[in-house]
C-alpha positions in Angstrom: 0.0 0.0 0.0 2.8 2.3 0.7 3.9 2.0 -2.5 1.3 2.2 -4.1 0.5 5.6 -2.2 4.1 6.7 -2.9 3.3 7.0 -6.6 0.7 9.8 -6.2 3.0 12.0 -4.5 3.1 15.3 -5.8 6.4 17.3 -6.2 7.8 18.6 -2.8 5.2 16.3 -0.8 7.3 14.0 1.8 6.7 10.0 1.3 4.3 8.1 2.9 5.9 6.3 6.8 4.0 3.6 8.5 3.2 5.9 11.0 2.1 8.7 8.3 -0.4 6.3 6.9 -1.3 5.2 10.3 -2.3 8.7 11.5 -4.1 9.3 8.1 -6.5 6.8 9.0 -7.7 8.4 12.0 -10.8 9.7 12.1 -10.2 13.4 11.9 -11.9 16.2 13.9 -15.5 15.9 13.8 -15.8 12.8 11.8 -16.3 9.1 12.9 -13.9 6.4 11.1 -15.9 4.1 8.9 -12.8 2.1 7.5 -10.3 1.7 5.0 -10.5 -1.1 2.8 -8.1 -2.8 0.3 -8.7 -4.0 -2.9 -6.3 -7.2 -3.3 -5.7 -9.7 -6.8 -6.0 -13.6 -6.4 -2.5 -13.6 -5.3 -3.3 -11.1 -2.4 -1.4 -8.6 -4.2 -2.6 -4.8 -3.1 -4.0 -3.6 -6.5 -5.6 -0.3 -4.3 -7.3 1.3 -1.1 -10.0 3.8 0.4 -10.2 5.1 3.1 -13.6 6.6 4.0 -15.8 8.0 7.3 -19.2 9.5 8.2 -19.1 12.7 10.0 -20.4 12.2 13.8 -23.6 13.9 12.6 -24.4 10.9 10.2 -25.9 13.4 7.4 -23.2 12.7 5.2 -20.1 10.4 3.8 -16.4 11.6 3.7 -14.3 9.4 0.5 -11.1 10.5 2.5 -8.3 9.3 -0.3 -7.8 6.4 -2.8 -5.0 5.2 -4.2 -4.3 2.3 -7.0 -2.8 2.0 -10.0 -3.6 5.1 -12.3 -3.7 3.6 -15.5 -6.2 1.1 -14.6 -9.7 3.1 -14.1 -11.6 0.2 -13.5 -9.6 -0.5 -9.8 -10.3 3.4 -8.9 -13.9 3.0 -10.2 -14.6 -0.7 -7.7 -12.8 1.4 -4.9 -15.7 4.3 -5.6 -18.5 1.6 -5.9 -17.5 -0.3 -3.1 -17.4 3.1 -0.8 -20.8 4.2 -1.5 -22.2 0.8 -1.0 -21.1 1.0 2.5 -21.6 4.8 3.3 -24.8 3.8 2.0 -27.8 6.2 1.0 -26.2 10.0 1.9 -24.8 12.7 -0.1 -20.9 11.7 -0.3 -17.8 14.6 -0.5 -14.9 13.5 -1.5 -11.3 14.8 -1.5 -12.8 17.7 0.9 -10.8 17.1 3.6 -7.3 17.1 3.8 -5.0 14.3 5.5 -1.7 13.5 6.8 -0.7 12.8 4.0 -1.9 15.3 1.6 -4.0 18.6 1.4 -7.9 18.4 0.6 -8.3 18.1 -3.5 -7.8 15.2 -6.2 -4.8 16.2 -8.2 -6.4 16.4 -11.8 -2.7 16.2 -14.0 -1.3 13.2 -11.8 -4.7 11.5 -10.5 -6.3 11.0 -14.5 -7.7 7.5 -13.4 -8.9 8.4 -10.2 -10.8 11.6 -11.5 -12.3 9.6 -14.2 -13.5 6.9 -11.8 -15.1 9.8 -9.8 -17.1 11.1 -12.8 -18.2 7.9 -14.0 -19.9 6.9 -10.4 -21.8 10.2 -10.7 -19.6 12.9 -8.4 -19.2 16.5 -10.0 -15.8 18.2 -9.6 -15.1 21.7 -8.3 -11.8 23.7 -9.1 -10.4 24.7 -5.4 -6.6 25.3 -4.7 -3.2 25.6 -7.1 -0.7 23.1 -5.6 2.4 25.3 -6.0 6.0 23.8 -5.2 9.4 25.1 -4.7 12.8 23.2 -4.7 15.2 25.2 -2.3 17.9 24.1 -4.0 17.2 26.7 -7.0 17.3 29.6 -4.4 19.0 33.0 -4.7 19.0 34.4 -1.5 19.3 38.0 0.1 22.2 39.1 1.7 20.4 40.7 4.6 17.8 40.1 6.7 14.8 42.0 7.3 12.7 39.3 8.4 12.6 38.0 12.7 11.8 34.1 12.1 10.3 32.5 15.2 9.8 29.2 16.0 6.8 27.3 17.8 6.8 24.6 20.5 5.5 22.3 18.5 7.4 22.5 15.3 6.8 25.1 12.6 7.9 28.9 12.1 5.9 32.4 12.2 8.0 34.9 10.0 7.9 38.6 10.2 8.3 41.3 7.8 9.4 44.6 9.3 10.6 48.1 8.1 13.6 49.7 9.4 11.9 51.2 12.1 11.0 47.6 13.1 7.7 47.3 12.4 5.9 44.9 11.6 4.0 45.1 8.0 4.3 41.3 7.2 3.6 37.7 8.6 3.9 33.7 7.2 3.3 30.8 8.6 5.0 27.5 7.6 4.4 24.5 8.8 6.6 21.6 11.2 8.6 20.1 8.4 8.6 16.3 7.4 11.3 14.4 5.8 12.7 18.0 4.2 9.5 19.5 2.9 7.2 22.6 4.6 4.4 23.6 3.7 3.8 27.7 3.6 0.4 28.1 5.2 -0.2 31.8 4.5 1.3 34.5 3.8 -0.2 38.5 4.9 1.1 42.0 4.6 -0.4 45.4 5.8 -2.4 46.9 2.5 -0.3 49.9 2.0 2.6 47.6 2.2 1.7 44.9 -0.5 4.5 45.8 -2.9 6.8 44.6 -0.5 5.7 41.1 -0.8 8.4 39.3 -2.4 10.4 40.4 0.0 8.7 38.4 2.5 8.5 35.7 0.2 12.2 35.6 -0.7 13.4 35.5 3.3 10.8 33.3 4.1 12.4 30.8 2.3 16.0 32.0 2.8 15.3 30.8 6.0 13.7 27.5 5.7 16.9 27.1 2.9 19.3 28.0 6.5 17.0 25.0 8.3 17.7 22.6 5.6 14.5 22.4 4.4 14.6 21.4 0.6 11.1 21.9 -0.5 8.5 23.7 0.5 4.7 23.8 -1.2 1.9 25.9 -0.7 -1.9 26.3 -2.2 -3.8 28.9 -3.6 -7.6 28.9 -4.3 -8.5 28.6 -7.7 -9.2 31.4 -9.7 -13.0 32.5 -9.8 -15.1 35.8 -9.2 -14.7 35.8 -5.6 -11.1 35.4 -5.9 -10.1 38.5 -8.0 -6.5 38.8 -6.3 -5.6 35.2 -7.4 -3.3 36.5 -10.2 -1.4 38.8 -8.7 -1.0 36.2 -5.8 -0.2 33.8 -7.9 2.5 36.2 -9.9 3.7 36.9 -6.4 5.0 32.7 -5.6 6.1 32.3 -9.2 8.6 35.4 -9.1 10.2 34.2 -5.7 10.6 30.6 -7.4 7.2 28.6 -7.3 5.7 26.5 -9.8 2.2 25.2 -10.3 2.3 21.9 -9.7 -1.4 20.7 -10.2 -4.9 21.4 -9.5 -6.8 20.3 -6.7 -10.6 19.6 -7.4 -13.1 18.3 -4.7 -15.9 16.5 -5.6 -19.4 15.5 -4.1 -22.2 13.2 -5.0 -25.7 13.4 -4.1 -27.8 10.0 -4.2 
């Protein structure tokens, strides 16, 4: 199963651990585990898996993640079929929440099969996030610093932006990092100070490049008519050194 998982990594995302796939199937906040099943050949070879769960309020099914073999639909589509058998009669989301091992969306570019599968069992898609990624190792840093990094108990870093005068204008947030990969949460500046945000950008990850973290990822929602800022954000990553990566669709079914 790890392996199997391991394939559907995106770019900068950390592989899979026993104890990474163990704490993805926990039933996350709100939500009661239903189960996670495994689709194995005659030979008790794993050909996929599912991992689903019914929110403690029993209106409505959760399709957590799937993973099998891209190039075979039909595996994807008896993983779909056998998780709304057993969620049963309910509206079903799925790829809305995000996991320990990924954030919340179906990659479309590297998941083909899996989206397909999705479609064909009746679930409409929804454009959500830009999976952007950015390998360290490509960086050009500053030679100063205007930036106070500060780390948290439990792992992660808050950074902050400030002017000469030493105040603040700026703020990120990156996560704990895992096997050399961070994921920048969000990044804010004060509105008269907007210009100034590839600055932040570029020590943000000057810093993470000091830690000897090697690639960090973030998302941005997708473009649409409540999002009219998406292109300069977007402009913003990809002139410190980010790349989109893929897009992240959720999907939901109604029975």
């Amino acid at each position: 199963m790890l392996q199997l998982i391991d394939r559907d990594r995106l770019p900068g995302q950390p592989a899979i651990t026993p104890a990474g796939l163990s704490h993805a199937l926990r039933a996350g906040e709100g939500l009661e585990s239903a189960g996670c099943d495994v689709l194995v050949s005659a030979d008790d070879a794993v050909l996929g898996a599912v991992s689903y769960a019914v929110p403690k309020s029993d209106s409505v099914g959760v399709l957590l993640w799937l993973h099998c073999l891209e190039d075979e639909q039909s595996l994807a589509q008896m993983l779909v079929d056998h998780t709304l058998t057993e969620l049963g009669r309910r509206t079903v989301h799925a790829y809305a929440v995000p996991t320990a091992m990924a954030p919340a969306g179906l990659p479309m570019r590297n998941r083909p099969g899996t989206r397909r599968a999705l479609e064909a069992c009746g679930f409409s898609g929804t454009d959500r996030w830009r999976y952007l990624h950015h390998s360290l190792d490509t960086l050009s840093p500053r030679v100063y610093a205007v930036a106070d990094l500060i780390e948290h108990a439990g792992g992660g870093w808050q950074l902050f932006l400030r002017e000469r005068g030493g105040i603040r204008i700026g703020e990120a947030c990156i996560s704990a990092p895992i096997g050399g990969a961070a994921v920048l949460e969000w990044v804010t500046l004060a509105p008269e100070r907007r210009r100034l945000g590839h600055i932040l950008l570029e020590q943000c990850l000057t810093k993470l490049a000091d830690r000897g973290i090697d690639h960090v990822t973030t998302c941005l929602h997708a473009p649409d008519f409540d999002n009219p800022h998406y292109e300069a954000a977007l402009h913003l990553h990809e002139a410190a050194g980010f790349t989109v990566a893929d897009q992240l669709h959720t999907y939901v079914r109604c029975p």
